[in-house]
C-alpha positions in Angstrom: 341.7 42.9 27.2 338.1 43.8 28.5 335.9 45.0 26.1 332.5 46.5 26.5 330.0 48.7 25.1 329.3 52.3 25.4 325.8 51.8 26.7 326.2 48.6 28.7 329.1 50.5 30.7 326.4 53.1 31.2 323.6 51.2 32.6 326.6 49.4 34.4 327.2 52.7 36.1 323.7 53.7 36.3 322.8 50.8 38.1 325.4 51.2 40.5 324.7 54.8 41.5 321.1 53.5 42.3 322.6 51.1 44.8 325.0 53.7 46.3 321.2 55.3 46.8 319.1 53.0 47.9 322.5 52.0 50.3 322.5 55.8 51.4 318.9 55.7 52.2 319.4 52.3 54.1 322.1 53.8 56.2 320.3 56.6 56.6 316.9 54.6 58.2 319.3 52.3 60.3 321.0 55.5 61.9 317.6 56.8 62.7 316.5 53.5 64.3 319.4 53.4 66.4 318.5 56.9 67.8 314.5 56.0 68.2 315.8 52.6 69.8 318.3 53.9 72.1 316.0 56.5 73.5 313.3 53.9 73.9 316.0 51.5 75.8 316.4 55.0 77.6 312.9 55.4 78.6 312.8 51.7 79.9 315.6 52.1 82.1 314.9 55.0 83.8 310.9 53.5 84.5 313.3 50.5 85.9 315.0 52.9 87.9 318.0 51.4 86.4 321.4 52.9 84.7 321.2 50.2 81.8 325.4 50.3 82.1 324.7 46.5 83.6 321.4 45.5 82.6 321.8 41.8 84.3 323.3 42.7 87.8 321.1 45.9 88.4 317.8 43.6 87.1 319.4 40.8 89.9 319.6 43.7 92.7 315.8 44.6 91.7 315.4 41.1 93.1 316.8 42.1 96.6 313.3 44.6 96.7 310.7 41.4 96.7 310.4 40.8 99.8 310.1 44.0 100.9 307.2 44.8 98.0 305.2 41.4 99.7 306.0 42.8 103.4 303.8 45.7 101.8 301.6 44.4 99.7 300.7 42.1 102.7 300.4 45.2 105.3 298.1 46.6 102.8 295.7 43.2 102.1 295.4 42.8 106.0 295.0 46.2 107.0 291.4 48.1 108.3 290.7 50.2 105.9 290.3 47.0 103.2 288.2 45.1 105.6 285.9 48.4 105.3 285.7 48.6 101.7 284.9 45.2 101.3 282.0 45.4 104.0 280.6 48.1 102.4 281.0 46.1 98.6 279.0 43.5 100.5 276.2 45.6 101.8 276.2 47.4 98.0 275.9 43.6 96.1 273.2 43.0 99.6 271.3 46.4 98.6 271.6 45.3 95.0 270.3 41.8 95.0 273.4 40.4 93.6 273.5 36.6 93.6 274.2 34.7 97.1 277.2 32.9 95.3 279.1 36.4 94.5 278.1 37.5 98.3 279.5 34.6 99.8 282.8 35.0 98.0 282.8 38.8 99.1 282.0 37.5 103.1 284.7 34.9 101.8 287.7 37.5 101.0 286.3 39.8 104.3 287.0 36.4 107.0 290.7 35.9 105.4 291.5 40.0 105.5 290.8 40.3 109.0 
């Protein structure tokens, strides 16, 4: 037969209802995580212009978009209106007095855009 004392029993129990506490208050802080994390996986799929429901095939059907995002990104590096702005950087780092070095890398980038 298990004997024990009075007291000890109730630091025993004391000690355990601090546990069930702290436990409580753990729970609680994971639960809330879970909600802040879940809205911020949320967030990140919808700037993805994803569902999230298949993070790994709708990331790999992203990839389909790349050569479509250079076609553009290309129109835009060869078209007029950057040959333009960078004439008119070089006339600003001309007015200016920038260094010939930085000028000739400017009348460098202005020969391969057009």
């Amino acid at each position: 037969m298990l004997r024990c004392s009075r007291p000890a029993g109730k630091r025993q129990i004391a000690a355990w209802q601090q546990q069930i506490k702290e436990l409580a208050r753990k729970d609680s802080d994971a639960a809330s995580s879970i909600i802040a994390y879940k809205a911020k996986f949320a967030q990140q799929c919808s700037e993805l212009k994803i569902s999230g429901m298949n993070i790994r095939a709708e990331l790999l059907a992203l990839t389909l978009d790349i050569p479509q995002l250079c076609e553009q990104i290309s129109a835009a590096l060869s078209s007029e209106e950057l040959g333009q702005i960078l004439a008119f950087y070089n006339a600003f780092m001309e007015f200016v007095g920038a260094a010939p070095a930085l000028r000739e890398k400017v009348n460098l980038a202005i020969s391969i855009f057009h």
